[in-house]
Every structure is written in structure tokens, then in C-alpha cells.
C-alpha positions in Angstrom: -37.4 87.1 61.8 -35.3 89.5 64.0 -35.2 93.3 61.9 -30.8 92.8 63.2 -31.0 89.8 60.7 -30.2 90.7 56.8 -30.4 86.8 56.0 -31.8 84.1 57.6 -32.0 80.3 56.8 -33.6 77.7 58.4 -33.0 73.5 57.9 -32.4 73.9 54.1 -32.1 70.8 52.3 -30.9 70.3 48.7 -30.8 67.3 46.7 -30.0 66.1 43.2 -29.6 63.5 41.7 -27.1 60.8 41.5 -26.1 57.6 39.2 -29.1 55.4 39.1 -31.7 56.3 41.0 -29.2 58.0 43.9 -29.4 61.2 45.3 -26.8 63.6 46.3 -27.4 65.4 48.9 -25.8 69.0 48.5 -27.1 70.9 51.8 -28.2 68.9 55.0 -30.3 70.8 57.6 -28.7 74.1 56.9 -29.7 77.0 59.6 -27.6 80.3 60.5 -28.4 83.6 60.2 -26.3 87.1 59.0 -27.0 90.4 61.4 -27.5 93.8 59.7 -23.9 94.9 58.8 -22.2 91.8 59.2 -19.3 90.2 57.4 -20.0 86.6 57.2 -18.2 83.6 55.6 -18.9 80.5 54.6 -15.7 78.7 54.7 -15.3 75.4 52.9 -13.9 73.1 50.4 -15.0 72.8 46.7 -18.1 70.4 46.8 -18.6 71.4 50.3 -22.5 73.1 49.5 -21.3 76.9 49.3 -22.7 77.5 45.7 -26.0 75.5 46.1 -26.7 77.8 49.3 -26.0 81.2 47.4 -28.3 80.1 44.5 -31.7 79.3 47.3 -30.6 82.4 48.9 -30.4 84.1 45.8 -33.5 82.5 44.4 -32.2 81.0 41.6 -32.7 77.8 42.7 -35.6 75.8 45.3 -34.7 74.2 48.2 -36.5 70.9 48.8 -36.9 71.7 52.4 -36.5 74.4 54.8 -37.0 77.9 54.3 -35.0 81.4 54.2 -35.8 85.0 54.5 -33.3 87.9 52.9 -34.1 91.1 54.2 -37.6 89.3 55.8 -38.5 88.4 52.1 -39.4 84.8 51.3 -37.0 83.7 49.0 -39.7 81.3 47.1 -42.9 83.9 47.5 -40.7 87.5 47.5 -38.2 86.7 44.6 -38.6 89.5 42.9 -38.1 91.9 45.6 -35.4 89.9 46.7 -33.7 90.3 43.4 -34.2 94.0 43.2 -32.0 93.9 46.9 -29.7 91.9 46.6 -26.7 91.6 44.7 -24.9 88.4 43.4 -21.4 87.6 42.2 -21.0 83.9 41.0 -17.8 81.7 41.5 -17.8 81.9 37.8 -17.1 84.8 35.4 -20.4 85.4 34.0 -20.4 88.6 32.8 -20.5 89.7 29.0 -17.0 88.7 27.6 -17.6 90.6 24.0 -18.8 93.4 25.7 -16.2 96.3 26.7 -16.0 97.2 30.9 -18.1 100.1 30.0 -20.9 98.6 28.4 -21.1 95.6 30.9 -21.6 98.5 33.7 -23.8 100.4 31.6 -26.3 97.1 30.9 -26.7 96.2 34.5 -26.8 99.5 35.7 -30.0 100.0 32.9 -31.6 96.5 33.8 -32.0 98.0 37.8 -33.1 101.7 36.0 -30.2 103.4 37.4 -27.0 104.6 35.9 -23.0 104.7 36.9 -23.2 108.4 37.5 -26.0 107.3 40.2 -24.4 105.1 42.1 -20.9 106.1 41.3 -20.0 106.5 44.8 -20.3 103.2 46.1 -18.4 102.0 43.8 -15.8 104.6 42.8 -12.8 103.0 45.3 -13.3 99.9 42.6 -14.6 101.9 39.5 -11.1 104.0 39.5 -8.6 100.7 39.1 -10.4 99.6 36.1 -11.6 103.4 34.4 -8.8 102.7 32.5 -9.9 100.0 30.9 -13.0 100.3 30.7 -13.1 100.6 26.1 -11.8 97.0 26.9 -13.8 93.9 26.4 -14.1 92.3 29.7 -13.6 88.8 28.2 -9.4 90.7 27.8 -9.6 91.2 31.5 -6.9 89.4 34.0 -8.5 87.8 36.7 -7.9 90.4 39.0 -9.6 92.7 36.8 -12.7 90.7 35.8 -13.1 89.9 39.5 -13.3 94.0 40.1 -15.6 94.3 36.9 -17.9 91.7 38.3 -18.1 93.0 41.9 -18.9 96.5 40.2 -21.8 95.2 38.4 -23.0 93.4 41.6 -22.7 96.7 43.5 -24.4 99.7 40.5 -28.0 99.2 41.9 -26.3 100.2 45.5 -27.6 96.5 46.9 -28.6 96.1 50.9 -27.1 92.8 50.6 -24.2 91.5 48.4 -23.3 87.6 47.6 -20.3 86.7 46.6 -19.4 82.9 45.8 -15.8 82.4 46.2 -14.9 85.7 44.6 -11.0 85.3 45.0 -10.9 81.7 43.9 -7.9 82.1 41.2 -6.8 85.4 41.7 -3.7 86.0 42.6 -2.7 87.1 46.1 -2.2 91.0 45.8 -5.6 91.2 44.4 -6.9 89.1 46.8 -5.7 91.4 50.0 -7.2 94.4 48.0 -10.0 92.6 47.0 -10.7 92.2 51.2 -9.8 95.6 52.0 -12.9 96.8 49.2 -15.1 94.2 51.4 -13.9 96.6 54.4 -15.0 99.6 52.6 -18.4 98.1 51.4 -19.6 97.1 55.4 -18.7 100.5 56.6 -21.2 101.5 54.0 -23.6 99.5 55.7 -24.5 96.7 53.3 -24.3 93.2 54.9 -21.7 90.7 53.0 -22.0 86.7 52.6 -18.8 86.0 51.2 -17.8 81.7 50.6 -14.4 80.7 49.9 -12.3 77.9 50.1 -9.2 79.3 51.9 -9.1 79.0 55.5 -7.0 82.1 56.1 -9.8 84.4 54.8 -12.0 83.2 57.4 -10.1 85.3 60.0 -11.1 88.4 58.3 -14.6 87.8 58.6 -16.7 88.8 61.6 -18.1 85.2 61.8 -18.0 82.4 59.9 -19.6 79.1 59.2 -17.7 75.9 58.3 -19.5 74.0 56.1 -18.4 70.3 54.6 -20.6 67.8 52.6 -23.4 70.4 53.0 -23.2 70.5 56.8 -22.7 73.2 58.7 -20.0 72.2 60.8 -19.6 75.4 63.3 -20.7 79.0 63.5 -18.6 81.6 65.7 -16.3 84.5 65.3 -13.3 83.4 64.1 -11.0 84.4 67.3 -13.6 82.4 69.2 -13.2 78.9 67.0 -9.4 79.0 68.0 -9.9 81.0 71.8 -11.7 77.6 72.6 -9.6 74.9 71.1 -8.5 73.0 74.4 -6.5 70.3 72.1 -2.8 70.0 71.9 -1.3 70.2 68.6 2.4 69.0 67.6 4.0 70.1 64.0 6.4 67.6 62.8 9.0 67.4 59.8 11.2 64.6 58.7 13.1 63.9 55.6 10.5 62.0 54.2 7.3 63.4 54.5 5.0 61.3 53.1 6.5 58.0 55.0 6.4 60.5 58.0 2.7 61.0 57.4 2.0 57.1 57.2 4.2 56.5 60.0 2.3 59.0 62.2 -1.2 57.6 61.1 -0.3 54.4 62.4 0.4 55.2 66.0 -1.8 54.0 68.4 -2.1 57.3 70.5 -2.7 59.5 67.0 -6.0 61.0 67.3 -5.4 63.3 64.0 -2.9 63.3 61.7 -2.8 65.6 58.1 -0.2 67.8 55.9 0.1 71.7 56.8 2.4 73.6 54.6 6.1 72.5 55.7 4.9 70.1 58.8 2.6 67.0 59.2 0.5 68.6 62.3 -0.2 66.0 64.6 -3.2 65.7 67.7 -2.2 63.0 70.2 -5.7 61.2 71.7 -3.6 61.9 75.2 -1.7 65.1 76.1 1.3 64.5 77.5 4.9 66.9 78.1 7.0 64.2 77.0 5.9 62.8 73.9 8.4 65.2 71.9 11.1 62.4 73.1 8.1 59.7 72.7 7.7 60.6 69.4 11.3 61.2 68.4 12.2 57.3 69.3 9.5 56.3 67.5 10.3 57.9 64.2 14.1 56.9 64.5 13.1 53.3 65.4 10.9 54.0 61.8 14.2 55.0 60.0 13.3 58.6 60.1 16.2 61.9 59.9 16.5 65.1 60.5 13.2 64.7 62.9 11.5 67.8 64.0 8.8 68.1 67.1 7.3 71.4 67.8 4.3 72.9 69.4 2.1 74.5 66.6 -0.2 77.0 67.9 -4.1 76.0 66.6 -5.1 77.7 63.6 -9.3 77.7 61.6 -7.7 74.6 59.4 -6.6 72.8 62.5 -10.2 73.6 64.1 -12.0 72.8 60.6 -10.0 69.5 60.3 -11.2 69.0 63.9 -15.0 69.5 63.6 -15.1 67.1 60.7 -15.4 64.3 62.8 -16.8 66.2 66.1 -19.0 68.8 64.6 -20.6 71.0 67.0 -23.4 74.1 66.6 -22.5 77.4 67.8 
């Protein structure tokens, strides 16, 4: 292992099983690795493998194949060392809900034989927006809340690695931008970050990221780089009726891609060309279509994502 790389993983497989005697398989031929430092996010859907990963690399769970290093640990022969390292928030709250902020602190704090005061520091920026809360039980907690509890307890042994499994998944979207500029403050400290989510946009504040669907790593880059690169032409288009719009679109001979984004169905022709604006405009009137709208969209990671599904390619 190279001493830059906190993490390392190498053609992890998971697999569990399925109805009858099927298998599902959660991670397929998994490798990437996470430099010292780093900020790095594992961007994908529910069901997509991001939870399965963080438990092998986490050691609470075996993969069936492939190995992985955190810190140049084993995760299957070093576990213990690893878990003294590294710390861990899951996608779920799992903290102690009958126990107040306080307490929770306190008990994790003792089960690494530190204290608050120790480490107080590192996690003071965090500490200070729930102190005043902290004779509350954390099971009273709003999600924003809980979610600053939880990344506390993660942090009070002052980790050299920190896991965290979709840790703004239901929080609302001021806590989420804070919750991001805390990530900020934690890499400056130099502790390196693997951070999963589900939404796309949080992928551009990551130094890289990996796209993973159906437990297959679909990409790996910076996130500037994914979109620097993309060569196709994409076309965002509105009508009255969206969802006939979206049907109508899909059945064109010359769609390569078609899918919903926000107010616009964004479109990827299988040819480029300057007039299909007025191509596609006849088409969609001769479809019974008003109050058509054509216009170039400029690529974005979910335009890039929705790409590598079916052309996956291996930074």
C-alpha cells in the first residue's frame, strides 16, 4: 500500500442471499483508493452498495472476496486497530435515544478512554450548536441535531479516518450546507473523510468521487473532471405535458438518452446536430405537443452518472 493512501480496497465482492437459493450481489469487483487528507464520495442511489462497502471497511462485516487496508491495516486480520482509528457514522441514527446529548458523548468518549474535555477541540465548531441541549435525550433531537450528535460521537476519540454513510440523508437543507462546511473544517484538520450519499449535487463538493450503481463502481475522478470531459451534447426540453413529452422523446429513433431533471426532460441525441432544435420542435407539434421548449443544458454529475450507467468506464 502507498503510506499517501488512508483507505484502500481491492476487487471486493459481497453477496447475500436472495429468494430461493439466489444470490444478490451487493458489491461487484469493487477497487479505489482514498489519499491521506482527502475528501472522497461515494455517490449513488439507495441499493446502490454504499452501506455494504462502509460496513467491510469498517469491519463489521466480511467481504467474500477481495481485500482492503485502512490506514495499511487488514480489515479482517487488524480489526481491532482499525476500530480504535477509525470512526463511523451510520445512515441510521444509532445512538442512545434515552440517553441525554451529554451522556451519549460522555459513553463513547469512555469506551475509547478519553473524555470531551480531551478532545474538545476537534469537535468544539459542532459541540457549541448542540451545548445547549445537551440535558436533552438525544432520542428529542431534530434531525439536524441528532445528525451533529452523531458526528460528535464519531469524532471524541479524535479518529485518523471518519466514515460517514449518507449522513445528510433527511435533513433538511440548511443543515445540510452546514453540515459540509464542518466536513471542510474536519480535512483541514487532517483526518481523511469517505462520505456516501445519494444526491448528486454533493458530489461537487468532494475532492473525488466514485459513482457506484448495483455495486459497481461506475467512475472515479474529481468531480470538475467527470463533467470537463463530457464530449456529449445535451438538450433540456419542456412541454405542457411532461410525462407524454417523456414517452414521446423515448420513442425517437435518434434518442440515445432520455430521463426527467427537475423542470426539463434532458435529452442526448445518438447524433449531434445544430438543427435538431427545429427537428425536434416539428416533431413534438406533429405529437400534439404546446408550449414546446428546446434548450442547450450544460452537463451536470447526474447527466454524467445517468451516462455511465450504460458506458461505465474506470478512471
Amino acid at each position: 500500500m502507498s503510506a499517501m493512501h488512508s483507505v484502500t480496497a481491492e476487487h471486493i465482492t459481497r453477496e447475500f442471499p436472495g429468494e430461493g437459493k439466489g444470490k444478490v450481489t451487493a458489491l461487484r469487483d469493487v477497487s479505489f483508493h482514498v489519499n491521506a487528507g482527502e475528501l472522497f464520495g461515494i455517490i449513488g442511489p439507495d441499493g446502490a452498495g454504499k452501506t455494504t462497502l462502509f460496513r467491510i471497511l469498517t469491519t463489521l462485516l466480511l467481504a467474500d472476496r477481495g481485500s482492503a487496508t485502512v490506514q495499511g491495516l487488514d480489515v479482517v486480520k487488524d480489526y481491532r486497530e482499525i476500530r480504535r482509528q477509525v470512526g463511523y457514522m451510520p445512515g441510521r441514527f444509532s445512538l442512545y435515544q434515552d440517553l441525554s446529548v451529554e451522556e451519549n458523548l460522555t459513553f463513547f468518549a469512555t469506551i475509547f478512554n478519553t473524555s470531551i474535555e480531551e478532545n474538545h477541540d476537534l469537535i468544539r465548531d459542532i459541540y457549541v450548536q448542540i451545548e445547549p441541549f445537551r440535558k436533552r435525550k438525544a432520542g428529542k433531537l431534530s434531525g439536524g441535531m441528532k445528525q451533529k450528535l452523531a458526528l460528535c460521537c464519531a469524532l471524541i476519540h479524535r479518529p485518523t479516518v471518519l466514515f460517514l454513510d449518507e449522513p445528510t440523508t433527511g435533513v433538511d437543507a440548511v443543515s445540510r450546507k452546514e453540515f459540509w462546511e464542518m466536513l471542510k473544517r474536519l480535512k483541514a484538520e487532517g483526518i481523511s473523510i469517505l462520505v456516501s450519499t445519494p444526491y448528486m449535487d454533493e458530489a461537487a463538493l468532494c475532492d473525488r468521487v466514485a459513482l457506484i450503481q448495483e455495486g459497481t463502481i461506475l467512475g472515479i475522478d474529481e468531480p470538475g473532471h467527470f463533467v470537463d470531459r463530457y464530449e456529449k451534447k445535451i438538450w433540456a426540453v419542456r412541454s405542457k405535458d411532461m410525462y407524454r413529452l417523456l414517452q414521446d422523446l423515448r420513442e425517437r429513433p435518434d434518442t440515445a438518452s432520455v430521463y426527467p431533471f427537475g423542470e426539463y426532460q434532458h435529452l442526448t441525441p445518438t447524433h449531434a446536430s445544430s438543427d435538431l432544435p427545429e427537428l425536434l420542435r416539428s416533431y413534438l407539434v406533429e405529437k400534439g405537443h404546446e408550449d414546446i421548449e428546446v434548450l442547450p443544458a450544460v452537463p451536470g454529475i447526474e447527466d454524467i452518472f445517468m451516462d455511465l450507467m450504460t458506458h461505465p468506464v474506470k478512471a
